[in-house]
C-alpha distance (Angstrom), angle and dihedral (degrees) to the residues before:
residue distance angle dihedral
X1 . . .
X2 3.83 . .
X3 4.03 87.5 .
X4 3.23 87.2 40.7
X5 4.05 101.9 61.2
X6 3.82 85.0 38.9
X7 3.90 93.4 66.6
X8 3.29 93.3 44.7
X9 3.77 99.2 48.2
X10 4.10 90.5 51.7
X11 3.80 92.6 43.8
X12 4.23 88.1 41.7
X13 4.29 82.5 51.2
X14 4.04 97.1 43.3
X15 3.77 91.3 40.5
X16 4.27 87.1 53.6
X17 3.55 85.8 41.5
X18 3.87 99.5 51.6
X19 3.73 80.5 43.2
X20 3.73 98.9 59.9
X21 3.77 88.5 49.0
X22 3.73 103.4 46.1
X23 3.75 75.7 52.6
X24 3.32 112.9 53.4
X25 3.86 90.8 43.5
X26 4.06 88.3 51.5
X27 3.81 92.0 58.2
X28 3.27 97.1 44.9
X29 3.72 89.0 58.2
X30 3.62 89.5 36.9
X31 3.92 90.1 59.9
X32 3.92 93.2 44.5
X33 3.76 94.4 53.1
X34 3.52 96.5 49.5
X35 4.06 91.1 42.5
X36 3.81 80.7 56.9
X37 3.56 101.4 51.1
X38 4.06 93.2 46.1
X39 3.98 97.4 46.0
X40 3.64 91.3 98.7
X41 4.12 84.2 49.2
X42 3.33 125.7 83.1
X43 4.05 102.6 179.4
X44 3.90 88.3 59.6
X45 3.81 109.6 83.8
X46 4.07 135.5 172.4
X47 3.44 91.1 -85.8
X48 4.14 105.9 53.5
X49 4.68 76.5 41.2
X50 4.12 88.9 52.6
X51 3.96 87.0 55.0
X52 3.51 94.9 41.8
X53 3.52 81.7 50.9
X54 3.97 94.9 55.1
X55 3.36 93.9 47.3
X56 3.69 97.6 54.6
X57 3.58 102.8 43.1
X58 4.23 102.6 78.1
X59 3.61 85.4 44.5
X60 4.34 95.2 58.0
X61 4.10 84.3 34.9
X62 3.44 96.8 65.3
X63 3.84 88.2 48.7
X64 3.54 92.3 59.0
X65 3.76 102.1 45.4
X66 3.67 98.2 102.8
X67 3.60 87.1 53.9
X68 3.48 90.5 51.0
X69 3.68 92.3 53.9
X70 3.60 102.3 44.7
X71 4.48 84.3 53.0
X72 3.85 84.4 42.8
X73 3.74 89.5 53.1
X74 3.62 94.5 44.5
X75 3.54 107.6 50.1
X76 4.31 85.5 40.0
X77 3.58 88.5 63.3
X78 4.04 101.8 32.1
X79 3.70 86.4 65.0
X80 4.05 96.3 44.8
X81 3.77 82.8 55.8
X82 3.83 96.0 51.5
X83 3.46 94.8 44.2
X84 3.73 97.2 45.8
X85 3.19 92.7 -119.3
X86 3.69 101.8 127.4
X87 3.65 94.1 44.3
X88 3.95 90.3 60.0
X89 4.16 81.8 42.7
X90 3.83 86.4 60.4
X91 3.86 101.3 30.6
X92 3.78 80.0 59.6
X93 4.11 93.5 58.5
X94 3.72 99.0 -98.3
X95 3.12 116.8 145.8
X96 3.89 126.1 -144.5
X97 4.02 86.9 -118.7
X98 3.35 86.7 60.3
X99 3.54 95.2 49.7
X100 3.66 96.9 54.0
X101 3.60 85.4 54.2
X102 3.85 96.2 91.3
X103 4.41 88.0 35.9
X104 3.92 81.0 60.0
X105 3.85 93.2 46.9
X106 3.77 99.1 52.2
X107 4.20 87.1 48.5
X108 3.96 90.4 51.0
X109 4.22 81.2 44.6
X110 3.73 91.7 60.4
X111 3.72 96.6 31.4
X112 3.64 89.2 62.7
X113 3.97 89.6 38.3
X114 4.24 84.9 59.0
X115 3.70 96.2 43.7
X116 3.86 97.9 49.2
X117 3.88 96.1 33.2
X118 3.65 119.5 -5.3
X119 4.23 103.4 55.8
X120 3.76 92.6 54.2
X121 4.00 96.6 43.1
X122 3.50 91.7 46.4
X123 4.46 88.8 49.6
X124 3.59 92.9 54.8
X125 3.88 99.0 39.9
X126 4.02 84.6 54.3
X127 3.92 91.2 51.1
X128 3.86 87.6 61.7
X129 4.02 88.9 41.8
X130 3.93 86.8 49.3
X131 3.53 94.2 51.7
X132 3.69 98.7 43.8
X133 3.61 92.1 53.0
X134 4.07 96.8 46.2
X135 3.89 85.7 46.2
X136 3.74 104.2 39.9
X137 3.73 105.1 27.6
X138 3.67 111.0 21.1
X139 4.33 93.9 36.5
X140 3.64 85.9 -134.0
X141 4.01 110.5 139.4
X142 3.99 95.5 165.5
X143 3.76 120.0 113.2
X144 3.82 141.6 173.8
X145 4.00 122.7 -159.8
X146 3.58 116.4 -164.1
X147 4.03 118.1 -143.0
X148 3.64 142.8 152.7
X149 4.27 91.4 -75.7
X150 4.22 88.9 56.7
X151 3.65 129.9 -106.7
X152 4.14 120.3 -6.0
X153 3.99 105.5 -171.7
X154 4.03 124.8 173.4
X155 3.40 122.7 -154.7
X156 3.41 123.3 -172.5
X157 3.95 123.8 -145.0
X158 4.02 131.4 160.2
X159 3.61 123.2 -42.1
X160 4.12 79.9 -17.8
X161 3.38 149.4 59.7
X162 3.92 139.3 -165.5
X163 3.69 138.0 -134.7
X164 3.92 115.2 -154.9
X165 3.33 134.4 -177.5
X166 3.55 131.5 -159.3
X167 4.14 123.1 -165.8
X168 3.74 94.2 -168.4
X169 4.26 143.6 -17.7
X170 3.58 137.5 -138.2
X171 3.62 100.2 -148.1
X172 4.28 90.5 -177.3
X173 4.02 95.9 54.8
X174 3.97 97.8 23.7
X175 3.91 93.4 -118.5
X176 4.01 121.3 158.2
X177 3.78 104.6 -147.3
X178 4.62 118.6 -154.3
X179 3.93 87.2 -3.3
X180 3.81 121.0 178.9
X181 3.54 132.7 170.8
X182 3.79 128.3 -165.9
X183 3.78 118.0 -165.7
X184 3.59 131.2 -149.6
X185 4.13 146.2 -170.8
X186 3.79 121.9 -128.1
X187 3.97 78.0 -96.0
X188 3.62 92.9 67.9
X189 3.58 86.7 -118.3
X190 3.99 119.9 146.9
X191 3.48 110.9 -111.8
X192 3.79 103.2 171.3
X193 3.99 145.3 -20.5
X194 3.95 128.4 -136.0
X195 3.56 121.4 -169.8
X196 3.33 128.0 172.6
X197 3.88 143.1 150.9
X198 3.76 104.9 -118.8
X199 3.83 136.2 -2.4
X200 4.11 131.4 -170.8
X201 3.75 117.2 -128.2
X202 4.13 100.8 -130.6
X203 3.96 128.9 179.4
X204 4.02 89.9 -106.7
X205 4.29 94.8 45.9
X206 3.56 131.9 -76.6
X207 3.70 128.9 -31.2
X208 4.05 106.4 -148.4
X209 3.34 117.5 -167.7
X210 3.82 128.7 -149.3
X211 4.20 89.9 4.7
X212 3.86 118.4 -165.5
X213 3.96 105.8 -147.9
X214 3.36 118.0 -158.6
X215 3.92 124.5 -179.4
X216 4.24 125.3 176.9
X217 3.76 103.5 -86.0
X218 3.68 97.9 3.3
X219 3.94 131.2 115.8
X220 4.02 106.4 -112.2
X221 4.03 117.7 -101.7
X222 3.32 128.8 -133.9
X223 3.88 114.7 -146.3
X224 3.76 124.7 178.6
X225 3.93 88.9 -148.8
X226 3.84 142.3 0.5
X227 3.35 139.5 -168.2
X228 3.76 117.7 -133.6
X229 4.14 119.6 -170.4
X230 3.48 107.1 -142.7
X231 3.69 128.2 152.4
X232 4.25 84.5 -152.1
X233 3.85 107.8 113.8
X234 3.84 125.7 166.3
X235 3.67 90.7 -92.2
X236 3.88 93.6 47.7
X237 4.08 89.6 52.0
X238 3.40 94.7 51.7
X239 3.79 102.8 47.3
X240 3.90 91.1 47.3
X241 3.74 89.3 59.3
X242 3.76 111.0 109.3
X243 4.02 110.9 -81.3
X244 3.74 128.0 -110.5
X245 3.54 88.7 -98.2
X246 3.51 107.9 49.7
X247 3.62 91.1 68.7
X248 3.73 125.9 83.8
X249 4.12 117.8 -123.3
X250 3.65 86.7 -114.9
X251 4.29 94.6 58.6
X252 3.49 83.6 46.2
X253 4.09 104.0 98.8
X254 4.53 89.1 33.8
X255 3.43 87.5 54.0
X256 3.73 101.3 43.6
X257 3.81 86.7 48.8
X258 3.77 93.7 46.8
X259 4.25 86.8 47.4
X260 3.95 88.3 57.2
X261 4.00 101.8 39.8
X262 4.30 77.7 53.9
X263 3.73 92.7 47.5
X264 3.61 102.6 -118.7
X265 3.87 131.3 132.0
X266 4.02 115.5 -79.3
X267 3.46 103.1 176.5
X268 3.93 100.2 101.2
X269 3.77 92.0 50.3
X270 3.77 88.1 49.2
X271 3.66 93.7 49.4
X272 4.27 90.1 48.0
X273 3.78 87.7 48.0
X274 4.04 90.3 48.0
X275 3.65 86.9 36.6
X276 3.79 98.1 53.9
X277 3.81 98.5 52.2
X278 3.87 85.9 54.0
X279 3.54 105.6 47.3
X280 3.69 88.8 83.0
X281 3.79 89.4 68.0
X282 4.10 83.5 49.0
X283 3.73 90.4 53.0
X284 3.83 88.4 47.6
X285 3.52 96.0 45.6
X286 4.00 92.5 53.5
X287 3.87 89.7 49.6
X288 3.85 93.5 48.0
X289 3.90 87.6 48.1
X290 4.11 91.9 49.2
X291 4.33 80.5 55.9
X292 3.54 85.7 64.8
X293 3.51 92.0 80.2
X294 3.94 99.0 70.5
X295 3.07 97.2 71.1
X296 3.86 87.3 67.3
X297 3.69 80.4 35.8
X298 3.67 109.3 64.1
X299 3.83 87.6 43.0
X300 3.97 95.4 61.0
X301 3.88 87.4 -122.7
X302 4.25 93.0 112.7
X303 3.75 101.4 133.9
X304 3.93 123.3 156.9
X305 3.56 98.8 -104.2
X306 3.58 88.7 65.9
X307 3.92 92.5 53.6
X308 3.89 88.4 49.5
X309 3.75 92.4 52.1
X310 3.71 90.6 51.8
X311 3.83 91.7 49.9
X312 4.24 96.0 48.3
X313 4.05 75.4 48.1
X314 3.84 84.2 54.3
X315 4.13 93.2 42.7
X316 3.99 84.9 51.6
X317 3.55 96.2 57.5
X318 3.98 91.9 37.0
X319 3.99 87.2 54.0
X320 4.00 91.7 47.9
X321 3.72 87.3 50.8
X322 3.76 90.2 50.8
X323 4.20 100.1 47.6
X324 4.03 87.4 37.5
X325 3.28 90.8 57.8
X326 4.10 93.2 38.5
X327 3.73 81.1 63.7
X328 3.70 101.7 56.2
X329 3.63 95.3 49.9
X330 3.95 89.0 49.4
X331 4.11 87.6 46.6
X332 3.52 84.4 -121.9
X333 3.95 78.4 135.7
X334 3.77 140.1 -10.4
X335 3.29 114.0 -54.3
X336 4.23 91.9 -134.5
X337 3.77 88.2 57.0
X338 3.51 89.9 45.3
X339 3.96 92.0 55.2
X340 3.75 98.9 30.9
X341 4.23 105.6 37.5
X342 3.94 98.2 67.0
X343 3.75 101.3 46.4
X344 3.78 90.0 40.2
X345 4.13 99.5 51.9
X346 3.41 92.8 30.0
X347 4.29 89.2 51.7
X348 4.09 82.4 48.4
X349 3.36 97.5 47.3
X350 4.36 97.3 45.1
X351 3.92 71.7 50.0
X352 3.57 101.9 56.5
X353 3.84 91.8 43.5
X354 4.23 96.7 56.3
X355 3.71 85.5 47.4
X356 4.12 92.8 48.3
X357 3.58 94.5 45.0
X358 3.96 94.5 41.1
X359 3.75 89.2 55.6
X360 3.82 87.2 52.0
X361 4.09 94.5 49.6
């Protein structure tokens, strides 16, 4: 127990440390892109930039945990090597297992910390970094919400906008299914309703067919056809639908379902969803791979070509995670293979490794 709590305090103290770091240098860089992107505008200041900022950071942390891990692990068990420490460790009849005991305890510590806490902190705060950067930086206003009743879309135009709403798609013949759109002036005053049963998506706007036109004080209108200008295309729609992201692990299955009853594409929310209950094993994997090193360690033979090799090893497995996963959300393959196959063979393999060399030692 007492060795134990003393792995897991160093490992808890590099992994905070390597945190702080990553940290610091990730703001920085944060606060130099956006400075870069808002030189040419004057309206954007360092105060709307520091919230930006703040809302992006848990979002790029929680990319770079393994990576903070696997430098955690190293450094933890580069110093036990110089200092002897992990020879005594081993003289003693501990095994290596048994050290990774605690490195696996402070993972499952923060895993839990990011499922309770972190995942749905992190969604929000990248909704308000979403919607700063569509406003402020790419002068795009329109939105779409997804919800139980379909699609609700704004789209903003001059001296008025529209709200539309959208019950269902056919993605394969273009087809807008229980479509209505309300229109408003900059007053948020109703200037006219459109409903109508079905509408096709063309290169000039929408073609709706058998429109109900309804205006404040007006008898409704009947029209056969109508031509709607909109610069909302199938490929507009779906990309302004909230990002992977922005929603919490918990909304995850609700709004997959509501995405499919409406028609649209699911398979990058899938893959997150997948993808979030196996990044543990990721995180574990690049821990169990920073071990490696005391084996070199413990012999007094740690030299920085060693380290590197470890890290390409890292870059490899990083880069299979990355074209895996490019395949699942092309349906190149399943999208739980795509999530689950990397962390799980590469986990094995790290596993298989610690257990050759520690045979060998």
């Amino acid at each position: 127990m007492v060795l134990f709590s003393y792995i897991f305090r160093q490992y808890l103290k590099w992994f905070a440390v390597v945190l702080l770091s990553f940290s610091s240098v990730i703001i920085l860089l944060d606060y130099f892109e956006l400075f870069r992107r808002a030189r040419n505008k004057n309206d954007i200041g360092f105060a709307v930039i520091s919230k930006m900022v703040f809302f992006h950071f848990p979002d790029i942390i929680k990319q770079l945990i393994p990576l903070i891990a696997l430098f955690s692990s190293l450094i933890l068990f580069i110093n036990l090597g110089r200092s002897s420490q992990l020879v005594i460790m081993r003289m003693s009849g501990s095994s290596l297992r048994r050290l990774l005991i605690p490195v696996f305890a402070v993972i499952a510590l923060y895993t839990s910390f990011d499922f309770m806490f972190l995942n749905s902190i992190s969604a929000q705060l990248m909704q308000k970094f979403e919607s700063y950067n569509n406003r402020l930086f790419k002068g795009n206003d329109n939105t779409i919400r997804l919800s139980s009743s379909g699609l609700w879309l704004r789209e903003s135009k001059e001296n008025q906008y529209t709200i539309v709403q959208i019950k269902r798609i056919q993605l394969s013949k273009g087809l807008l299914h229980g479509l209505s759109l309300y229109v408003f002036s900059d007053q948020n005053t109703l200037l006219k309703r459109i409903d109508a049963d079905k509408a096709m998506i063309t290169p000039d706007g929408w073609l709706v067919i058998n429109a109900k036109v309804l205006k404040p004080n007006r008898q409704p209108k009947i029209m056969a056809s109508l031509k709607w200008q909109t610069e909302l295309d199938l490929t507009s729609i779906e990309s302004q639908s909230l990002g992977p992201d922005t929603i919490s692990f918990w909304q995850l299955k609700n709004y997959i379902s509501i995405l499919r009853n409406a028609g649209l594409s699911t398979v990058k929310y899938e893959m997150l969803w997948h993808g979030t209950l196996s990044q543990p094993l990721l995180i574990l994997t690049m821990a169990f791979l920073g071990a490696l090193v005391s084996f070199w360690a413990m012999q007094r033979r740690m030299n920085i070509p060693i380290v590197l090799v470890i890290i390409v090893f890292a870059y490899i497995i990083y880069v299979l995670f990355n074209v895996v996963g490019a395949m699942g959300r092309n349906y190149t393959i399943p999208v739980f293979l795509a999530a689950w196959a990397p962390p799980m063979m590469s986990l094995f393999f790290i596993s298989a490794l610690l257990l050759h060399f520690e045979e060998k030692v």
